[in-house]
C-alpha positions as CSV (number, residue, x, y, z in Angstrom):
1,X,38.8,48.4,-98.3
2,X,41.1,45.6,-96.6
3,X,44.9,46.5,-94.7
4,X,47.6,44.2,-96.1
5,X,50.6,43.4,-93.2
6,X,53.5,42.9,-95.7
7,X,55.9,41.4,-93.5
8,X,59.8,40.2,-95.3
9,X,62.6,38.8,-93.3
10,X,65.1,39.0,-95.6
11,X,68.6,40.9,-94.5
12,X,69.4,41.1,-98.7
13,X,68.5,44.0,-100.9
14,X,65.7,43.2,-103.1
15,X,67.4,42.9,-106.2
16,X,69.7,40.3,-104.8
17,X,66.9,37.8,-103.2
18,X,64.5,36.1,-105.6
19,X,61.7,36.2,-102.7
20,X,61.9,39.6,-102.5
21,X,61.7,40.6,-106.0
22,X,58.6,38.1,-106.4
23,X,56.9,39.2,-103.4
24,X,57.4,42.8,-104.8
25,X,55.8,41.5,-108.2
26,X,53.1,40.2,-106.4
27,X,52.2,43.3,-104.3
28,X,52.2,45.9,-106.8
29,X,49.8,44.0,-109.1
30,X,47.7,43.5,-105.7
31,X,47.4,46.8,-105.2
32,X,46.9,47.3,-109.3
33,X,44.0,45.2,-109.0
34,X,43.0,46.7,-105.6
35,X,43.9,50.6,-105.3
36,X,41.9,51.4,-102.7
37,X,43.6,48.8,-100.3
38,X,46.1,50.0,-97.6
39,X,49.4,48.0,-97.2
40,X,51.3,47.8,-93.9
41,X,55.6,47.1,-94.5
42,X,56.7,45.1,-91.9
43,X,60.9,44.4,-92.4
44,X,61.9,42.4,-89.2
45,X,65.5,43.3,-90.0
46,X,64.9,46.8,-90.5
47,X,62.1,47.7,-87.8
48,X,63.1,47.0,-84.5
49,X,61.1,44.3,-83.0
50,X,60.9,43.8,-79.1
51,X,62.4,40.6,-77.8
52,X,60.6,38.5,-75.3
53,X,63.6,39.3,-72.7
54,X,63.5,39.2,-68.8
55,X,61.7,43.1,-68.3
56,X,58.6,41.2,-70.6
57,X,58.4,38.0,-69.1
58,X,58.1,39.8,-65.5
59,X,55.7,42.7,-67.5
60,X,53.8,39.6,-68.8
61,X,53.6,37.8,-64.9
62,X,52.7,40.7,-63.1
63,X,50.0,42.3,-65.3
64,X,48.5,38.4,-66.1
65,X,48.3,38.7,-61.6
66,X,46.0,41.3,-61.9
67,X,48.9,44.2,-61.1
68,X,48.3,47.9,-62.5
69,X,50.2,48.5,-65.8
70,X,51.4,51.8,-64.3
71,X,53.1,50.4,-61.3
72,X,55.2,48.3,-64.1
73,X,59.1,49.7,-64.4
74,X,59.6,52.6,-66.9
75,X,61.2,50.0,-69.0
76,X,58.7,46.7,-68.3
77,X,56.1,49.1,-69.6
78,X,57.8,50.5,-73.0
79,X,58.9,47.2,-73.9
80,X,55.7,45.3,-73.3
81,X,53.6,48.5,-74.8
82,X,56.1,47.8,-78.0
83,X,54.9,44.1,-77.9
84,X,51.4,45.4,-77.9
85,X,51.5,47.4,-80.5
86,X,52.7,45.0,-82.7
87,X,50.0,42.0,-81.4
88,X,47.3,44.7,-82.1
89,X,49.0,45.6,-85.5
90,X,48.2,42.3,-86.6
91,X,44.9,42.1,-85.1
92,X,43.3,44.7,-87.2
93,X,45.4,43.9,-90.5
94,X,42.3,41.6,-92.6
95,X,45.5,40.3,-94.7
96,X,48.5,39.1,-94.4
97,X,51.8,37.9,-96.8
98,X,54.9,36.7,-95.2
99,X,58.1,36.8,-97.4
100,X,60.8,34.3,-95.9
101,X,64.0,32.2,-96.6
102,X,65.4,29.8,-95.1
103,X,67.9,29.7,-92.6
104,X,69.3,26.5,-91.6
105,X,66.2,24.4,-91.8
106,X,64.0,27.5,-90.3
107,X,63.5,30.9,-90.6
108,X,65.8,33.6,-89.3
109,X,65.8,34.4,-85.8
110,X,64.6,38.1,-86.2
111,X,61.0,36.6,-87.8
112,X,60.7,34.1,-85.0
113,X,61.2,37.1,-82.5
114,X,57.9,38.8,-84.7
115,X,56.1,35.9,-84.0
116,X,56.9,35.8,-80.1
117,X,55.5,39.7,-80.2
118,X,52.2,38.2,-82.3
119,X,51.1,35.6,-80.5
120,X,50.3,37.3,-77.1
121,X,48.1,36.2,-74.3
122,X,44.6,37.9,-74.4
123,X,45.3,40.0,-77.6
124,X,45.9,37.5,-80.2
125,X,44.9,34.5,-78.5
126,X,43.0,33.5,-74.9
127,X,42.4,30.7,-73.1
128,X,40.0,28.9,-73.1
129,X,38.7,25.0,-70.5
130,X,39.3,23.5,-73.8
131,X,42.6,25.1,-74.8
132,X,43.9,28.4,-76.7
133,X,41.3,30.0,-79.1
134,X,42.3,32.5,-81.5
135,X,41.0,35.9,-82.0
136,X,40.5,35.7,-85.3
137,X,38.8,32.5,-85.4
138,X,35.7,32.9,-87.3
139,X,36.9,36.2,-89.1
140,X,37.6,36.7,-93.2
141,X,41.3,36.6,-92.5
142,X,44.1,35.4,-95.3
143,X,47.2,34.9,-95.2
144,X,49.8,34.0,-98.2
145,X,53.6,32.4,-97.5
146,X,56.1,33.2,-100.0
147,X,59.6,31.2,-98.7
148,X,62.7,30.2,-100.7
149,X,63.8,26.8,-99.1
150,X,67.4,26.1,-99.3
151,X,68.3,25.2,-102.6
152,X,70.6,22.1,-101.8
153,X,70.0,19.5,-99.0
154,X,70.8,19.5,-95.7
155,X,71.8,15.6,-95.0
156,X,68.2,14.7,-95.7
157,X,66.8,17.0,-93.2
158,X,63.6,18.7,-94.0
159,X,63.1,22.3,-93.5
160,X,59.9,23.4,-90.9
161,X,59.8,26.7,-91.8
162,X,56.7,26.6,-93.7
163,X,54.8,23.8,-91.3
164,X,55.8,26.6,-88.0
165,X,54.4,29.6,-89.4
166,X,51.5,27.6,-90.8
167,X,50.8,26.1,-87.1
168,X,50.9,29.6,-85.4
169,X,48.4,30.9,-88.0
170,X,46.5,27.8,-87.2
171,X,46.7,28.9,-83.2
172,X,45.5,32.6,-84.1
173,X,42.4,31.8,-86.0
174,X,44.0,32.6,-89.8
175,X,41.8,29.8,-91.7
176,X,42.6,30.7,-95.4
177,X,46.2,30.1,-95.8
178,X,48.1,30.2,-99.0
179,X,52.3,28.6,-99.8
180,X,54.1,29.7,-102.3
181,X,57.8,27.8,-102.4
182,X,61.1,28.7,-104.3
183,X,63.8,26.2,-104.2
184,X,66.9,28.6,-103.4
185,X,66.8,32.7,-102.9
186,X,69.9,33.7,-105.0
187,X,69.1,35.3,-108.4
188,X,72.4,33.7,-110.1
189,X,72.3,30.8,-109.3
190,X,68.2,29.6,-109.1
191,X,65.7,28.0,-111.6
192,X,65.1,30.8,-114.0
193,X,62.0,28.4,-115.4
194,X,60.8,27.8,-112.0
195,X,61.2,31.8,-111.3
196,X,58.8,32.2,-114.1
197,X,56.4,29.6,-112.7
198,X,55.9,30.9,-109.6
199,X,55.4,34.3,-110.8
200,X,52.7,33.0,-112.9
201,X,51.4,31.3,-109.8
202,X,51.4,34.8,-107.6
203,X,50.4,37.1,-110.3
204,X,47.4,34.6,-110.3
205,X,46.6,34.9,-106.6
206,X,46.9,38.4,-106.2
207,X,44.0,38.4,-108.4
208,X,41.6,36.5,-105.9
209,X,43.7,36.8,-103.0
C-alpha cells in the first residue's frame, strides 16, 4: 500500500479550473486502479501553511546552535513544530502529484510558501562536504506535475514554474518525475481537443504511476 500527497494550489472551485477537474479525473481512476492506497489532500489555499517569518528563522538559528527546543518562545516552537509537521508529511508520503497554474510566469505565492515548509534542513535534506543530499535519494519516490501555463504570452517570457518545482524535487532525492502541461486553466475559453489529450495522457499514467 503506497500514501499519495495530493497537493493543488488553485484558489478556483474545481469546476471552474481545467487543472483541477483533470487532476480530479486522474485521482479517482488512481485510486480505481489502486483501492487500497491512502491519499493525503494538501490545498495550500485552504490549509494554512506556516510562513518562513522572523519567529522561524530565529527557531531555525537557535536549534541549528545546538539550543533546547523547549527553551524556544511559545510561538518560535508552534510555528517551527507546524513546519515540521509538514517537512515530515512529505517525508513519509511514497507519492506525490502537484496540481498548479500559473501565475505570472510562476506559481502562486501560497505553493512557494509549501515549498519553503518542505525543504527543511535535517528533515528533508542535510548537508553534506560535497553539498545538500536529499532524504529521499535512493528511495522509490514519484512524483507527477499537472500545471496550466498561461494561455497567452507574456512578451516572450517563459514561465519557470515547472523547471522550480522540478529542481527542488531534484534537491530532495524525488528521481521519477512526471509533467503534465495545459496551455491556459479556464474551462471557456481553453483547447477542448487538447483537454481531451491530456486526459488521455493522465488516465494513462495513473495506470503505472
Amino acid at each position: 500500500m503506497a500514501t499519495i500527497l495530493y497537493v493543488t494550489a488553485n484558489v478556483k472551485a474545481e469546476a471552474a479550473s481545467r487543472s483541477l477537474l483533470l487532476g480530479s479525473e486522474f485521482l479517482e481512476e488512481y485510486l480505481r486502479l489502486n483501492p487500497r492506497d491512502e491519499v493525503q489532500v494538501l490545498d495550500v489555499y485552504r490549509d494554512s501553511i506556516q510562513r518562513v517569518d522572523q519567529d522561524v528563522l530565529n527557531a531555525w538559528t537557535r536549534v541549528e546552535r545546538g539550543e533546547d527546543h523547549a527553551l524556544l518562545s511559545d510561538e518560535e516552537r508552534h510555528k517551527i513544530n507546524r513546519i515540521w509537521r509538514m517537512a515530515d508529511q512529505f517525508l513519509r508520503c511514497d507519492k506525490y502529484v502537484f496540481v498548479t497554474h500559473s501565475l505570472n510566469l510562476w506559481l502562486p505565492a501560497e505553493f512557494k510558501m509549501y515549498v519553503d515548509a518542505t525543504c527543511v534542513l535535517d528533515r528533508t535534506y542535510r548537508l553534506t562536504p560535497n553539498g545538500s543530499e536529499g532524504m529521499l535519494r535512493g528511495l522509490p519516490r514519484k512524483s507527477l506535475h499537472l500545471h496550466a501555463a498561461t494561455a497567452y504570452s507574456l512578451a516572450g517570457e517563459r514561465d519557470q514554474s515547472v523547471a522550480y518545482l522540478r529542481s527542488v524535487l531534484n534537491v530532495l532525492g524525488v528521481a521519477h518525475q512526471e509533467t503534465v502541461l495545459l496551455k491556459g486553466d479556464d474551462p471557456e475559453t481553453g483547447s477542448w481537443e487538447e483537454y481531451e489529450t491530456v486526459r488521455s495522457k493522465l488516465l494513462g499514467l495513473a495506470r503505472t504511476f
